[in-house]
C-alpha positions in Angstrom: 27.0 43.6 -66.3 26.1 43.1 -70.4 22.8 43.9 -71.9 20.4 41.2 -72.2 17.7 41.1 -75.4 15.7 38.5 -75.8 12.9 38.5 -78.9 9.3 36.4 -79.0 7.4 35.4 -81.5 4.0 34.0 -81.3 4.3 33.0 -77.7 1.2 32.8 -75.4 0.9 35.5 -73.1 2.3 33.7 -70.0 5.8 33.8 -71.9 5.8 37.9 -72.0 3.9 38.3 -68.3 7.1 36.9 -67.3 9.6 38.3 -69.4 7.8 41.6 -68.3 8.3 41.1 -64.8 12.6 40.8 -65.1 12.9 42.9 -67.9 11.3 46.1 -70.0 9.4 45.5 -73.3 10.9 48.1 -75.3 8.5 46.7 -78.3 5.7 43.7 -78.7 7.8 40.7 -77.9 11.2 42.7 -77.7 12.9 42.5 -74.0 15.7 44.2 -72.7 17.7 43.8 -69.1 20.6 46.5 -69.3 21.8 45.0 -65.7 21.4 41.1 -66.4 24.1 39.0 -64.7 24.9 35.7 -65.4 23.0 33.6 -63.2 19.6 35.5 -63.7 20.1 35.4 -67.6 20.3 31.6 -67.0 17.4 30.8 -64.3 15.1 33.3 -66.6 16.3 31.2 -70.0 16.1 28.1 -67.9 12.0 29.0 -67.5 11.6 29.7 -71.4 13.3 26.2 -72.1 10.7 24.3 -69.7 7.5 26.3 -71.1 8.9 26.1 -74.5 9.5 22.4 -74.5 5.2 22.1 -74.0 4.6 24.7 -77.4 5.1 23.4 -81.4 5.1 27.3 -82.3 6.9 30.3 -82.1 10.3 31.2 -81.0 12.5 32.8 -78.8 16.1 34.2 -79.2 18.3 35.9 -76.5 21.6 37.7 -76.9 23.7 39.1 -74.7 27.5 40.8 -74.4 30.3 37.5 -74.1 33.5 38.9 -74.9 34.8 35.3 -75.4 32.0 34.2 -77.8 32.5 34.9 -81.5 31.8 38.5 -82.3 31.3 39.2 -78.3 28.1 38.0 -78.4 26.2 34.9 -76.7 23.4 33.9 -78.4 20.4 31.2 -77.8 17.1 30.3 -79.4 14.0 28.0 -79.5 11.5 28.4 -82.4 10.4 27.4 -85.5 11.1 27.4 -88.1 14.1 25.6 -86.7 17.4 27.4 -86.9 20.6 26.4 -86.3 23.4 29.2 -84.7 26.7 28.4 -86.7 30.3 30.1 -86.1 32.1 30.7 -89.2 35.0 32.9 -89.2 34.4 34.6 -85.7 30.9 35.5 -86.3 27.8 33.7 -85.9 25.6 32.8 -88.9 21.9 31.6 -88.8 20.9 28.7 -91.0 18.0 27.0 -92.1 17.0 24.1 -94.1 14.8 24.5 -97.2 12.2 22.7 -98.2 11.4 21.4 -101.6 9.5 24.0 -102.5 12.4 26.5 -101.6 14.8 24.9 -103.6 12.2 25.1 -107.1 
């Protein structure tokens, strides 16, 4: 079974009671599950999703081993600012829109 990490920022404290109880908090907001299968990595991402979809801050990314996914890693992630995951060459790349300000 793969490691599991998954990352909060500016979440209530509900979000990291919970992540507390299936996993260790190596660091404020940093989780890790060295034994995570598949189908508990899912039902604990499928509980983020539903308590995330009530927030308009912070963000959440999980990673795990997935030999089949570019660079052998699975990756997912709610937040703001929004971020999109895209492959590119076998590896995943994080991009973001700027705003007008950015682009002065």
């Amino acid at each position: 079974m793969p490691m599991t990490v998954i990352v909060t920022r500016d979440v209530p404290m509900r979000f990291r009671g919970f992540l507390a109880s299936v996993m260790l908090e190596i660091a404020p907001g940093v989780y890790t599950g060295p034994r995570m299968n598949r189908a508990v990595r899912e039902r604990v991402w499928k509980v983020l999703e539903e308590w995330y979809s009530h927030l308009s801050r912070g963000g959440i990314v999980m990673t795990w081993y997935a030999a089949s996914m570019p660079g052998g890693q699975g990756v997912k992630a709610l937040g703001i600012p929004h971020r999109f995951l895209v492959e590119h060459d076998g590896i995943f790349l994080s991009h973001r829109s700027l705003s007008v300000e950015e682009m002065e």
